[in-house]
N, C-alpha and C positions, 0 to 999 in steps of 0.2 A: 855751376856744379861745385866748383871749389867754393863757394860760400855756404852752400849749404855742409861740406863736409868742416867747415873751421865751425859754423855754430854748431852741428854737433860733436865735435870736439868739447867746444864750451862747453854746453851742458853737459855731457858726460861729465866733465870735471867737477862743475858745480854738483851733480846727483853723487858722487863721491866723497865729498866735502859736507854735502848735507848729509847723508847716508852714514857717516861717522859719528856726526851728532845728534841723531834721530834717537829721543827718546821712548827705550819701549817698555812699555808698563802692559801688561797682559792678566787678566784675570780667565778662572778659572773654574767654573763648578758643574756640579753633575745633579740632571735633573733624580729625584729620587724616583718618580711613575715610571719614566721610561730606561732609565740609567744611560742615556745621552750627555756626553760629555761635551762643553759649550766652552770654548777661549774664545775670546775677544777683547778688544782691545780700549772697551767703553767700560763702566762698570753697569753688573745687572740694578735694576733701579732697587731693588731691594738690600745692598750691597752697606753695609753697618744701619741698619733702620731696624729701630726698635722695633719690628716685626719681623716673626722669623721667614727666614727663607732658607733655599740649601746652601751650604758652604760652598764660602767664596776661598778661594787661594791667589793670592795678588803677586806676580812674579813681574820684577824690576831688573831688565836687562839680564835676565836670565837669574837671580838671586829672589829667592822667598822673603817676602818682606812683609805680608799678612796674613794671617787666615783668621777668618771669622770663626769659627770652630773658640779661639782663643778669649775668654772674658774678658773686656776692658771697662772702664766706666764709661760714665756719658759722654763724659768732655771728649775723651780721648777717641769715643765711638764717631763724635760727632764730629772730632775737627779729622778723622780719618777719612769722611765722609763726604765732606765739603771740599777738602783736596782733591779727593777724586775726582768730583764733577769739575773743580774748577780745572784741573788740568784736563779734561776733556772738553771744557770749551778752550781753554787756549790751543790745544789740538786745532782745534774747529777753526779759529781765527787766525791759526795759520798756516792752514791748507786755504784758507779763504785769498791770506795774501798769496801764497804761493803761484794759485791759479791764476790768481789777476795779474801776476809778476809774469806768467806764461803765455798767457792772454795779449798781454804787451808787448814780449818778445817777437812772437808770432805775429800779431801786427804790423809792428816795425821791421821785420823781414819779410811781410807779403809786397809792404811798402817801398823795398827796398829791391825784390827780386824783380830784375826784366821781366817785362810779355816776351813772347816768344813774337809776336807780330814786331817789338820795335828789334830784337837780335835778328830777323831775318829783313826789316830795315837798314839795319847797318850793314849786314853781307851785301845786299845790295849795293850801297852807295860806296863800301870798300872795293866791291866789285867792279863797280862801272870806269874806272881806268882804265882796268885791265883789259874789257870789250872794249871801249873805244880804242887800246894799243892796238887791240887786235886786227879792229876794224882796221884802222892805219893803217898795218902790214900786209893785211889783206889787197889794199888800197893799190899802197905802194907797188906790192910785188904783181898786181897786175896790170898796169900802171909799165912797170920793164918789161913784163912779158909784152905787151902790146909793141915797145918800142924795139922791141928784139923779132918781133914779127914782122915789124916794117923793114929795118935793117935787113933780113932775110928776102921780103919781097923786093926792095930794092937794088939787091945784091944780086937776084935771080933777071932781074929787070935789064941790069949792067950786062949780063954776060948774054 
């Protein structure tokens, strides 16, 4: 029990620490058919592609840092474009490691935590001293009882 409350400690710390540096890039646009407003945290695939789509608004930790609405050239459309996806696969690559990082921790604590068959193993064998004291006692004190019965019959015998 105290092991599992120290690695959750761990990780709590650790999701606090990552949770500080979690970069969040959110996009943002509204379909025009239905006026469903859509955030997420990908870009939509239409997102700076020379074909129109509906505006996008790219929000960086909570600051405005796009909208398509806005004319750029190519270059600029394009290298806006290619960042986006590419930080959405490094997203991707590292949620990939993070899992496999948790995947392992979890392992190495299934590894690591007792069965409950060998902790009720060792109450046993911690135990069995104490029954056999017992037994002793048990032993002994009948064992005087008997020799205090004779003393008694004998005494009775005497008189």
């Amino acid at each position: 029990m105290r092991h599992l409350k120290i690695i959750t400690q761990i990780l709590l710390a650790l999701f606090v620490v990552i949770s500080g540096s979690v970069y969040a890039r959110m996009y943002q646009w509204t379909e025009s058919d239905s006026g469903t407003t859509h955030l997420s945290g990908k870009p939509p695939v239409w997102y700076r592609s020379p074909g129109a789509g509906p505006r996008v608004f790219v929000f960086d930790n909570g600051r405005l840092i796009d909208d398509t609405a806005i004319e750029v050239d190519d270059e600029v459309r394009n290298q806006l474009r290619q960042q986006a996806f590419v930080l959405v696969e490094q997203d991707r690559e590292d949620a990939r490691k993070k899992n496999a990082k948790a995947l392992e921790l979890k392992q190495k604590y299934v590894k690591e935590k007792p069965k409950k068959s060998d902790e009720l193993k060792t109450r046993v064998i911690e135990e069995e001293p104490l029954d056999q004291m017992l037994d002793n006692e048990t032993e002994a004190a009948a064992k005087q009882d008997e020799a205090e019965d004779k003393n008694e019959d004998s005494a009775k015998t005497n008189l």
